[in-house]
C-alpha positions as CSV (number, residue, x, y, z in Angstrom):
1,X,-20.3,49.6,0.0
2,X,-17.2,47.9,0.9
3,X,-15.4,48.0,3.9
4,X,-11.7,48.5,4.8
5,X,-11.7,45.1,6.4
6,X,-13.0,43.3,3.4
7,X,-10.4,45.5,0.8
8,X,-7.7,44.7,3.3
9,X,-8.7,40.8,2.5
10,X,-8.6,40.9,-1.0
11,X,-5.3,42.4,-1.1
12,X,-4.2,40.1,1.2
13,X,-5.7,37.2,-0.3
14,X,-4.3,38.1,-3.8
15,X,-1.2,38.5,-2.2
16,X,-0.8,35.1,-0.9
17,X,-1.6,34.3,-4.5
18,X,1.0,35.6,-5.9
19,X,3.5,34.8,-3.5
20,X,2.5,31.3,-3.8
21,X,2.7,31.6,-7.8
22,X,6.0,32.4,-7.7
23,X,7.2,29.8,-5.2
24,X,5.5,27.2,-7.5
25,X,7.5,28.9,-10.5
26,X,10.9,28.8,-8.7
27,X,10.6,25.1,-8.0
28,X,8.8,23.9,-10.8
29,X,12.4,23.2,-12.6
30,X,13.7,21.2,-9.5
31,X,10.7,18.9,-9.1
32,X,11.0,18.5,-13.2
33,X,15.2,17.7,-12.7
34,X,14.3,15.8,-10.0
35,X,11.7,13.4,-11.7
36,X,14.1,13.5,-15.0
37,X,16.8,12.0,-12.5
38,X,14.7,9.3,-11.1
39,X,13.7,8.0,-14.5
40,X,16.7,7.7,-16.3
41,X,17.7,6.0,-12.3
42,X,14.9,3.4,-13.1
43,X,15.8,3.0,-16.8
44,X,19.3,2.2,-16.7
45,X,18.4,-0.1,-14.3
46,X,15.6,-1.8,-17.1
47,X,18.5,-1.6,-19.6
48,X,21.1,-3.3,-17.3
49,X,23.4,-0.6,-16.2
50,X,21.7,-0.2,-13.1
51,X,22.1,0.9,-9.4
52,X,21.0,-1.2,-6.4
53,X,18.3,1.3,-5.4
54,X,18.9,2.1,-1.9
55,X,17.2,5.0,-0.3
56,X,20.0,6.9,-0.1
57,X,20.4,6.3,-3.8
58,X,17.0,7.6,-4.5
59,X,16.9,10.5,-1.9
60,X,20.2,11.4,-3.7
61,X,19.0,11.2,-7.6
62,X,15.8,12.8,-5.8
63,X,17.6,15.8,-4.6
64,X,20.2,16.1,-7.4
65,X,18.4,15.3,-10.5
66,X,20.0,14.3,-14.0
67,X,23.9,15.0,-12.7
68,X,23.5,12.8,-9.7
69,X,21.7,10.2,-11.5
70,X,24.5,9.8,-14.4
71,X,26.8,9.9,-11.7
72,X,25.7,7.3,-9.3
73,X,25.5,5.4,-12.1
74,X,29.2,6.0,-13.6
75,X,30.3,5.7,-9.9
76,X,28.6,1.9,-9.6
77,X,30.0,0.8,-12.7
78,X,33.3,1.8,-12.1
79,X,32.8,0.0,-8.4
80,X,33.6,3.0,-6.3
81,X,30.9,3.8,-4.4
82,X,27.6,2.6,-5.1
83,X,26.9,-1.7,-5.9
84,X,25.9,-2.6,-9.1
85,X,22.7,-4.3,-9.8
86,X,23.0,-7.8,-10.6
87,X,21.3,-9.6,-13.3
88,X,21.6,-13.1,-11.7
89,X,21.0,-13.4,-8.2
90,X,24.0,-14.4,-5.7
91,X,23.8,-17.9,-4.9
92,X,26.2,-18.5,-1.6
């Protein structure tokens, strides 16, 4: 026979799993834009139109995804903001 206490823990239980379902499903999209964002950081930078990656470059393309990504990179060409990568290394 089951108890209250143990039908009380299954609906509790398959509460949390559903709860934590739809967390997952709420941020699944972020975590994808986010990791779309850091690749295309990483291949602009292989194809030579790349970003000195700082960490507030990559907490940045982390957090904003594609959009921040294109844009730190229009922003470093242009020179506004964010350096370049250089091909050559600086000899002083």
């Amino acid at each position: 026979m089951v108890t209250p206490i143990e039908l009380g823990l299954v609906v509790l239980v398959l509460a949390l799993l559903f709860g934590v379902y739809r967390v997952i499903k709420a941020v699944k999209p972020l975590i994808v834009n986010a990791v779309v964002g850091l690749i295309v950081l990483f291949a602009a930078s292989f194809v030579g139109y790349g970003v000195t990656i700082t960490p507030v470059v990559v907490l940045l393309v982390a957090f904003g995804g594609l959009p921040a990504a294109i844009l730190v990179i229009l922003l470093a060409q242009v020179g506004i903001i964010f350096e370049p990568a250089s091909l050559l290394p600086l000899v002083l």
